[in-house]
N, C-alpha and C positions, 0 to 999 in steps of 0.2 A: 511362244512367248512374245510378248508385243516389245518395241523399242520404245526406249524413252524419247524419242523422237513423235514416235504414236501416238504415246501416252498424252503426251503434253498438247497435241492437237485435238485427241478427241476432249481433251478439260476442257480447252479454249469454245470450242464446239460447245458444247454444252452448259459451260458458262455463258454464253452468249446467249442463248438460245435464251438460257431461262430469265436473263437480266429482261432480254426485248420482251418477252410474256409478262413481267413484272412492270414493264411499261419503264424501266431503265434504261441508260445507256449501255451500251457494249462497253464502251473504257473506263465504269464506275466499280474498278477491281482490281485488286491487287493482289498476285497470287505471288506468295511465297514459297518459293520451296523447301521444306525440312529434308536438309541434307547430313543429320547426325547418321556417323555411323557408313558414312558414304567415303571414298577415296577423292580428291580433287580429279582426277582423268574425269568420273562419273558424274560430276556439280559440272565440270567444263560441255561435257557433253549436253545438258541441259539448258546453260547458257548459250550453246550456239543453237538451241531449238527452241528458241523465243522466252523464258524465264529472266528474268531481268531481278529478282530480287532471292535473297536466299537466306534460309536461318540457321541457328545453330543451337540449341541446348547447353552446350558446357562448355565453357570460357577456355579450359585447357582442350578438349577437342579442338575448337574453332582457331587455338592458338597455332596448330600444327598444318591449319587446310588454311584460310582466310591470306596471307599472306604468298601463299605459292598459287593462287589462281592468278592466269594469264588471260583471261579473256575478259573482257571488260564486261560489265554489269551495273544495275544501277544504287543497288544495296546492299548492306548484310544490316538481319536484324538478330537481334539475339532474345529469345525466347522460354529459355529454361529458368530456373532457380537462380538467383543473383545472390552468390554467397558474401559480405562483404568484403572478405579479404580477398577477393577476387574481381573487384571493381576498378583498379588499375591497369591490368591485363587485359581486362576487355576494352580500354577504355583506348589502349594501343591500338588496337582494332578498327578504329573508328566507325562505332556501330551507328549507322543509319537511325535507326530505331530500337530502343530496349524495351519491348514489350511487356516487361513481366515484375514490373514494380506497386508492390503489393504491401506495403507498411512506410510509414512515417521515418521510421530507425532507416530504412535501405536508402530512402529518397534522402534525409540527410547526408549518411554517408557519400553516395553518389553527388549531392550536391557539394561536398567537401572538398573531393578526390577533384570534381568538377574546375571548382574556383584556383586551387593550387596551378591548374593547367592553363588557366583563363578561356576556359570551353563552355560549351553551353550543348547542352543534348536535348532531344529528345524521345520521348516517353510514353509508353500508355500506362496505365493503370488498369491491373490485375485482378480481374471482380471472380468469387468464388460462387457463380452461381448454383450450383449443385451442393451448397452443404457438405461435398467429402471432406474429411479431414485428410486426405492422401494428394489433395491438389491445393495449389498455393492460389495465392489472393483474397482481395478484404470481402470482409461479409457484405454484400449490397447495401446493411441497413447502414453501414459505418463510412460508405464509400462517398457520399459526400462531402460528412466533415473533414477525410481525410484530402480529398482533391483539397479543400480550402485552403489548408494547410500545407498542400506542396505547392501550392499554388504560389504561395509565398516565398520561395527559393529561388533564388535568383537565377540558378545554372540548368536551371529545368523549365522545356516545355512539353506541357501534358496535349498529347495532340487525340486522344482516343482510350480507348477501353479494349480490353481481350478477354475474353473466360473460354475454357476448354468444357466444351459438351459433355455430358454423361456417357461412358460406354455402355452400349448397347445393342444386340441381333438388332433391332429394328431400329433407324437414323431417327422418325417420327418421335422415336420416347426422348430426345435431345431438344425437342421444338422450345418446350415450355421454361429451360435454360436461356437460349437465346433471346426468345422473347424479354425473359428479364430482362437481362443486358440492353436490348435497345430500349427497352421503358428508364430501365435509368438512365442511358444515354439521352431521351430527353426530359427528362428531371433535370441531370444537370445544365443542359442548354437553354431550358428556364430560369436556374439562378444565376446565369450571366456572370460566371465567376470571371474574374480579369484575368488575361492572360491563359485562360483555356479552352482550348479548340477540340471539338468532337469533331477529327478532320475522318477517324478511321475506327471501323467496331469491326475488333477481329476476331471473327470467330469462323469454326467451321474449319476439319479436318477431314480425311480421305473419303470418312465413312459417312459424312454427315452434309458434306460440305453445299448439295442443292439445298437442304432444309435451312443451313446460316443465312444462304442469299433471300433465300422467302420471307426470312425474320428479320434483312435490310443490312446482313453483313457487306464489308465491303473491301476488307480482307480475307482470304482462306491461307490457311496453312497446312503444306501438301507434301504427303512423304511418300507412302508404301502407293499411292496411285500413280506417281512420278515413276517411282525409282523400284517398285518392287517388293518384295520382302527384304528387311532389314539383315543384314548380317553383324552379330554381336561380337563377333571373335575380337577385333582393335577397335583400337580410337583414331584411326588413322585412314 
């Protein structure tokens, strides 16, 4: 079995490789690590082998690890379901980036929780490019008028877009998802909305994750290729 040491060398490899074929730079990438379901020893081990950024799925998870890592790093983003009453909690946290804001109601909220603190975050916005009903974020047609509209809140910068691919045996049937996402992404960088930055399109996990960077991601989010198969047993 390979180390997570390995692992994260040969991503790096390979990220590279295909960014310089893509006529990119090498440092136009931000790899995250999804570290749900991981112990902090296992995230630390990571962070001493070049990961700088790391996410979390669930605000009480991330409550338990986020605060006992010792090794320094340069973010945590959080990436799961943003339940409202759970936007104080994470807010403790101080999350880098909250990837996964997908409705008008959440962004208020957050924007509320926000202002009481006199903070100000930042955000992507959550596109549901595959149509599941099983995955969260706004329908692409919706996703403009609703940037408009966060756009308007004071304690929110919208700095990017995320959508999770389709599962699928073959990463190829994921392409025509991403694709969406970057064509909206310059949709919205034609109506020049104020105050919003396509700085980041996060897309692309373990399985998929060459095909995101071919579609111009420049985020991945990386779990079972980091660290493994996932262990369900705790949250801890």
């Amino acid at each position: 079995m390979s180390s997570i040491a390995d692992n994260i060398k040969k991503i790096k490899e390979e990220t590279a490789k295909k960014l310089i074929s893509l006529g990119r730079p090498e440092d136009d990438l931000t790899i995250v690590a999804v570290t749900k379901t991981h112990p902090v020893e296992v995230i630390e081990k990571a962070l001493l082998n070049g990961i700088s950024h790391i996410g979390e799925n669930k605000v009480q998870e991330a409550m338990h690890k986020i605060p006992f890592i010792t090794v320094p790093y340069e973010g945590f983003h959080f990436i799961g379901h943003l339940q409202s009453n759970k936007i104080n909690n994470l807010l403790k946290l101080k999350p880098m980036l909250i990837q996964s804001i997908d409705s008008l109601y959440l962004a208020q909220q957050l924007n509320r929780a926000l202002g009481r603190k006199n903070l100000t975050q930042d955000i992507l916005i959550q596109v549901n490019t595959t149509a599941e009903t099983t995955k969260g974020g706004v329908n692409p047609e919706n996703a403009i008028d609703m940037i408009w509209q966060i756009a308007a809140l004071p304690c929110l910068n919208i700095k990017g877009l995320m959508t999770i691919g389709k599962l699928s045996p073959d990463p190829e049937n994921t392409r025509p998802y991403f694709r969406k996402l970057r064509k909206l992404k310059e949709k919205i960088e034609a109506e020049k909305i104020p105050e919003v930055e396509m700085k980041y399109i996060s897309m692309g996990m373990s399985e998929d994750y060459l095909i995101a960077l071919e579609e111009g991601s420049n985020m991945l989010r990386l779990g079972t290729i980091i660290f493994g198969a996932r262990n369900y047993g705790g949250t801890n």
